[in-house]
Backbone as numpy.savetxt, mean C-alpha at the origin, in Angstrom:
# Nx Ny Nz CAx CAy CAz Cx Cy Cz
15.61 -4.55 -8.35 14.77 -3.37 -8.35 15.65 -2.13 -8.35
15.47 -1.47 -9.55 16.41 0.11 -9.30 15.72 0.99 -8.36
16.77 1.70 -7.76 16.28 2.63 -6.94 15.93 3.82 -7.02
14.78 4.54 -6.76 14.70 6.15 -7.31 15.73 7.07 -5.96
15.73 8.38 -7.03 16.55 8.94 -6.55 15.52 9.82 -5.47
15.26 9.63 -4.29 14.98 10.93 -3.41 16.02 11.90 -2.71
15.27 12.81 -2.71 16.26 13.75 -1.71 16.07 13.55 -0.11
17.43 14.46 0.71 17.62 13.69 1.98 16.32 14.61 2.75
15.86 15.47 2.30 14.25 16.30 2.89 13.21 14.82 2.90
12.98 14.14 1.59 12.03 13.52 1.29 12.19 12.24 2.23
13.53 11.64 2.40 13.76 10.08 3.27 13.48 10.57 4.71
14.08 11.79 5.08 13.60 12.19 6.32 11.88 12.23 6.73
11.52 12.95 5.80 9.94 12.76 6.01 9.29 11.30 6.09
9.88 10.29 5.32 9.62 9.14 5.26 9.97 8.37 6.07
11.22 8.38 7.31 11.37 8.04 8.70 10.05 8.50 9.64
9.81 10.15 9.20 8.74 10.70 10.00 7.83 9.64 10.50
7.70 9.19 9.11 6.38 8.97 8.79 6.11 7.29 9.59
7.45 6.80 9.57 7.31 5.70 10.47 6.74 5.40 11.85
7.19 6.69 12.53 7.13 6.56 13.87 5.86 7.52 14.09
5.02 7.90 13.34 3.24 8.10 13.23 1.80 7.71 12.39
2.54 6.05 12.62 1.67 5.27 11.69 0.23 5.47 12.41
-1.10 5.54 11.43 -2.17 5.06 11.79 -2.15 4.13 12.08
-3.64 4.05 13.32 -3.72 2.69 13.59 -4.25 1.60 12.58
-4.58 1.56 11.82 -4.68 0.52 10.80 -3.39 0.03 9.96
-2.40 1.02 9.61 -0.87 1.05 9.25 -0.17 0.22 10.21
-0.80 0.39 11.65 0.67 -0.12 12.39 0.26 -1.52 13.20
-1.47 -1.67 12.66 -1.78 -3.02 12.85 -1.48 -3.61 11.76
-1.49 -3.43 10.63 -1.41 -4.47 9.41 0.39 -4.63 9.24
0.99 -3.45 9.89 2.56 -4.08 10.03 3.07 -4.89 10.60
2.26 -5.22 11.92 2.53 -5.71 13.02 2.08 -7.24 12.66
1.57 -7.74 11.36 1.24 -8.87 10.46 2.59 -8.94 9.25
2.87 -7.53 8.74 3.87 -7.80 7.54 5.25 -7.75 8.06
5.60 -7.25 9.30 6.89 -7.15 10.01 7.99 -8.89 9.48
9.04 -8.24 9.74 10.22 -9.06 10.11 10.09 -10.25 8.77
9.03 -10.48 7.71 9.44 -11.50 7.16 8.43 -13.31 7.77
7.24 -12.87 8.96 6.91 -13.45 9.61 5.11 -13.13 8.37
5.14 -12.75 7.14 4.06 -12.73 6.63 4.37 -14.23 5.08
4.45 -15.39 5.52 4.72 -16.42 4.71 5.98 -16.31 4.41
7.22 -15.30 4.74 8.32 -15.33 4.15 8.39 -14.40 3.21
7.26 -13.15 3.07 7.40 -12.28 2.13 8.22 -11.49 3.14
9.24 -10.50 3.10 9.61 -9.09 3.69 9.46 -7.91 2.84
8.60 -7.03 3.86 8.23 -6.36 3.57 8.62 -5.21 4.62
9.05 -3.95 3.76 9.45 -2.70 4.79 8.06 -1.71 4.56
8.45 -0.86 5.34 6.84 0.23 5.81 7.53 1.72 5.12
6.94 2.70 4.57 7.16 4.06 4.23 8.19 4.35 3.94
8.60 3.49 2.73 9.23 3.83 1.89 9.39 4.77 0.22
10.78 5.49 0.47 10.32 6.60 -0.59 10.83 6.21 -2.15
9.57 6.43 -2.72 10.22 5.88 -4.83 9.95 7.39 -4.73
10.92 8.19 -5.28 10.93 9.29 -6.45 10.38 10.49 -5.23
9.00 11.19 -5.80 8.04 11.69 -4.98 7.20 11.07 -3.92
7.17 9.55 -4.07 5.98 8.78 -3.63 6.71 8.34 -2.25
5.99 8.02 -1.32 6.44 7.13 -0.27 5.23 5.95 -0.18
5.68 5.00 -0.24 4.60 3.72 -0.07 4.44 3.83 1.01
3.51 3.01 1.69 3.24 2.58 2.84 3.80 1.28 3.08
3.42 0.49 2.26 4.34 -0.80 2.68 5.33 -1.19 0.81
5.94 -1.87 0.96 6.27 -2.54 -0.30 7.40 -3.55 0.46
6.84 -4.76 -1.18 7.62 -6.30 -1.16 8.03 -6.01 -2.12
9.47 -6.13 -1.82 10.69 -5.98 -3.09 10.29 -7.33 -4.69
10.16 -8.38 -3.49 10.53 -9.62 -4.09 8.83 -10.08 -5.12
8.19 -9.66 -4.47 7.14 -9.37 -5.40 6.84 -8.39 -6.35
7.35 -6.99 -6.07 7.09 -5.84 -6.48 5.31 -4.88 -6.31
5.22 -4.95 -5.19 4.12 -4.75 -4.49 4.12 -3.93 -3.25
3.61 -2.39 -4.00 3.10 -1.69 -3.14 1.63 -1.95 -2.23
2.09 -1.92 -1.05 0.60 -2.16 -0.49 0.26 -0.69 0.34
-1.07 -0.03 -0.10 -1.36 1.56 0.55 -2.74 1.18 1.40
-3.00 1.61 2.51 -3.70 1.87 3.34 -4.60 3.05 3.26
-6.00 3.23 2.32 -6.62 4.50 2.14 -7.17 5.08 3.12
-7.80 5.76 4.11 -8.50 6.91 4.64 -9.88 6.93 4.39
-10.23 7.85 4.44 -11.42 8.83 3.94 -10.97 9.84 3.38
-9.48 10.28 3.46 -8.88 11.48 2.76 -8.99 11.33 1.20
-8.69 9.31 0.95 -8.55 9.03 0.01 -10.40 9.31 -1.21
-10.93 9.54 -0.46 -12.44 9.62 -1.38 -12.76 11.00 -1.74
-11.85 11.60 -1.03 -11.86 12.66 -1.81 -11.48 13.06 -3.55
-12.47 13.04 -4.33 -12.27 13.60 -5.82 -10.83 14.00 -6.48
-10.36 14.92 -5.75 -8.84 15.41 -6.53 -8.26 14.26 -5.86
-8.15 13.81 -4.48 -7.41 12.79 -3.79 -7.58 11.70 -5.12
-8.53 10.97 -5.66 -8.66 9.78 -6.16 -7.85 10.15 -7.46
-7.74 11.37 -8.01 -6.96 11.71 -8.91 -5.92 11.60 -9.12
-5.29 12.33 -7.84 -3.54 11.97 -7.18 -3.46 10.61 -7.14
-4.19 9.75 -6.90 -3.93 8.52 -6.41 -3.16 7.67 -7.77
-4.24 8.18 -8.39 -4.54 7.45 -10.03 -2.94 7.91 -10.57
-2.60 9.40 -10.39 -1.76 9.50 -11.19 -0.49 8.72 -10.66
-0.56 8.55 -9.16 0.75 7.98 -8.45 0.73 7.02 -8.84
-0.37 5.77 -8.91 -0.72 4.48 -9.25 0.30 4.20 -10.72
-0.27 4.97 -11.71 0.42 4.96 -12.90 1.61 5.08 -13.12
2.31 6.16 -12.19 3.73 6.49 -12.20 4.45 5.16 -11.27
3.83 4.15 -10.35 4.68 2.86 -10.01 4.47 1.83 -11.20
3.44 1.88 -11.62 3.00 0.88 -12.99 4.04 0.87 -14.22
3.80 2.20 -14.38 5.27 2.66 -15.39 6.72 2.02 -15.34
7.22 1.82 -13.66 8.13 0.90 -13.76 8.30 -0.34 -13.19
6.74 -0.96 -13.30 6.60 -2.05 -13.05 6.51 -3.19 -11.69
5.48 -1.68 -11.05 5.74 -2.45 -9.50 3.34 -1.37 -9.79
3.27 -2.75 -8.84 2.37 -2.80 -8.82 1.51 -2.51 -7.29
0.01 -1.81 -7.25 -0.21 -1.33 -6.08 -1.23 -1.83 -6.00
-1.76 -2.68 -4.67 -3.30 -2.54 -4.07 -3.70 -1.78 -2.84
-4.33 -0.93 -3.05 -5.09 -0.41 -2.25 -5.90 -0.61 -1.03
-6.02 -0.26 -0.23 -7.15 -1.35 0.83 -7.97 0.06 1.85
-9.09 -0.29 1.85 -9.70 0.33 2.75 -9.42 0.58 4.45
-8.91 1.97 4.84 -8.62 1.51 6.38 -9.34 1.12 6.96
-10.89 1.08 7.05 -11.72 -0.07 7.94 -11.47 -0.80 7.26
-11.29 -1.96 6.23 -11.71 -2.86 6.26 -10.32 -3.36 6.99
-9.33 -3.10 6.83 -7.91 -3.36 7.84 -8.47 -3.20 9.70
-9.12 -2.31 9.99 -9.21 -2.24 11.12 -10.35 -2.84 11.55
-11.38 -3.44 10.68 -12.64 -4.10 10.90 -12.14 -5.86 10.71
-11.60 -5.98 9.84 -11.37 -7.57 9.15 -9.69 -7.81 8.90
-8.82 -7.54 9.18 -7.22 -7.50 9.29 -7.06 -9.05 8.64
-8.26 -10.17 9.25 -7.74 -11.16 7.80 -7.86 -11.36 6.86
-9.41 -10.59 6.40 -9.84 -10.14 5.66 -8.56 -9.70 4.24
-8.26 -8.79 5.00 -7.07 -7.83 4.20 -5.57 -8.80 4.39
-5.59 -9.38 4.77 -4.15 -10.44 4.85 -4.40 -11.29 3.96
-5.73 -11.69 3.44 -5.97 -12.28 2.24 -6.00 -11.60 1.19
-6.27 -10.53 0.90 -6.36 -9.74 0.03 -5.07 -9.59 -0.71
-3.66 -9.06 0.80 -2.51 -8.98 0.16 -1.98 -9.96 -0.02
-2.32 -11.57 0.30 -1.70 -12.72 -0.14 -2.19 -13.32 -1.88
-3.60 -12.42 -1.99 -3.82 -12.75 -3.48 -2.84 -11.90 -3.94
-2.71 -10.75 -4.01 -2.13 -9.53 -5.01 -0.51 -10.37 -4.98
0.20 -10.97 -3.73 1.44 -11.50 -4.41 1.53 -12.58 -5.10
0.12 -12.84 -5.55 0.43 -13.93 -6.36 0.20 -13.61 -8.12
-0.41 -12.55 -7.64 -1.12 -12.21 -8.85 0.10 -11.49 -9.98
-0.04 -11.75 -11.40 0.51 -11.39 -12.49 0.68 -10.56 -12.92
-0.13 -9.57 -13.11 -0.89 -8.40 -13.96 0.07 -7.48 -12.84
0.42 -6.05 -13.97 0.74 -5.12 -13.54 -0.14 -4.31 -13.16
0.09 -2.83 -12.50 -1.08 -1.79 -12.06 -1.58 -2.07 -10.63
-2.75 -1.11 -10.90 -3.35 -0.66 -9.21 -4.53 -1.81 -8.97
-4.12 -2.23 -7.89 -5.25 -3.85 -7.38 -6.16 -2.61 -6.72
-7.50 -2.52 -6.67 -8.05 -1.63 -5.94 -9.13 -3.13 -4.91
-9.41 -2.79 -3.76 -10.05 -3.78 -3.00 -11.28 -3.71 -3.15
-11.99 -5.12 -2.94 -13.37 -4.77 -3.21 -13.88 -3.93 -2.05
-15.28 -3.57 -1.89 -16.05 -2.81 -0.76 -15.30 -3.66 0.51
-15.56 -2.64 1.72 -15.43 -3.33 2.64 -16.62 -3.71 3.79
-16.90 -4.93 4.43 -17.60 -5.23 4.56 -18.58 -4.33 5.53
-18.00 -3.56 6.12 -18.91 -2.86 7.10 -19.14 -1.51 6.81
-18.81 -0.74 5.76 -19.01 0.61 4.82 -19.37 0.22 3.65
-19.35 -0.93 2.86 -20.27 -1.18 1.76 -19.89 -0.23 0.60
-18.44 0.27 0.59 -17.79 0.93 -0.24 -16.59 0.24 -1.44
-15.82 1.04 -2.01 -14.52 0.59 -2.28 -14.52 0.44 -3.76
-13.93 0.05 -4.36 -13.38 -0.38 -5.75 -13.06 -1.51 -5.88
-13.18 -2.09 -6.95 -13.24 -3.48 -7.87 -11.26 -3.78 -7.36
-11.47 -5.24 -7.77 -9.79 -5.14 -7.35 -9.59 -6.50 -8.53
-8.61 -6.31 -9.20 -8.16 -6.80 -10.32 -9.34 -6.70 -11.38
């Protein structure tokens, strides 16, 4: 995997960002930590370019993002789209997941990200609704 170039402003923010995970971020890590998720390792808020993931598996090439309610916001779904495209472009691929459904169903969503590393297809995995907001996007 090549590495993008960030600046030392941007990695700093991206340490920030470690040590004020949401609680849905720092429960679903506390599943992807150390290499204890089937043998995938996976690190947390890491920076490509402009972007900082929330999680990514090298060895898969799989961004995994944790959405909000920030995320339903209109221009937000825009940004999203365009970030989505700009990891697609070099071939690392993103699913999305609803923060309730992480903080409602956590196996729910541990299945979710055990399909997406298996899965082929490049681009943005978006998750289906989640079960207790009855929301969300189609996923593959």
């Amino acid at each position: 995997m090549p590495r993008y170039r960030t600046g030392k402003e941007h990695r700093s923010f991206a340490k920030a960002l470690r040590s004020q995970m949401p609680r849905g971020e720092a429960l679903l890590w506390n599943v992807l930590r150390g290499g204890r998720f089937g043998g995938e390792k996976f690190k947390r808020q890491v920076p490509f370019g402009a972007y900082v993931a929330d999680f990514w598996c090298a060895r898969a090439g799989l961004v995994v993002e944790i959405d909000g309610p920030l995320h339903e916001d209109p221009e937000r779904v825009v940004h999203d789209r365009v970030r989505d495209e700009w990891f697609a472009a070099r071939g690392i691929r993103v699913l999305r997941l609803p923060n309730d459904l992480v903080l409602s169903s956590i196996e729910l969503a541990v299945e979710r990200i055990k399909l997406a590393l298996t899965a082929p297809s490049p681009g943005s995995l978006r998750s289906p609704p989640s079960p207790s907001r009855g929301e969300g996007k189609d996923m593959l």
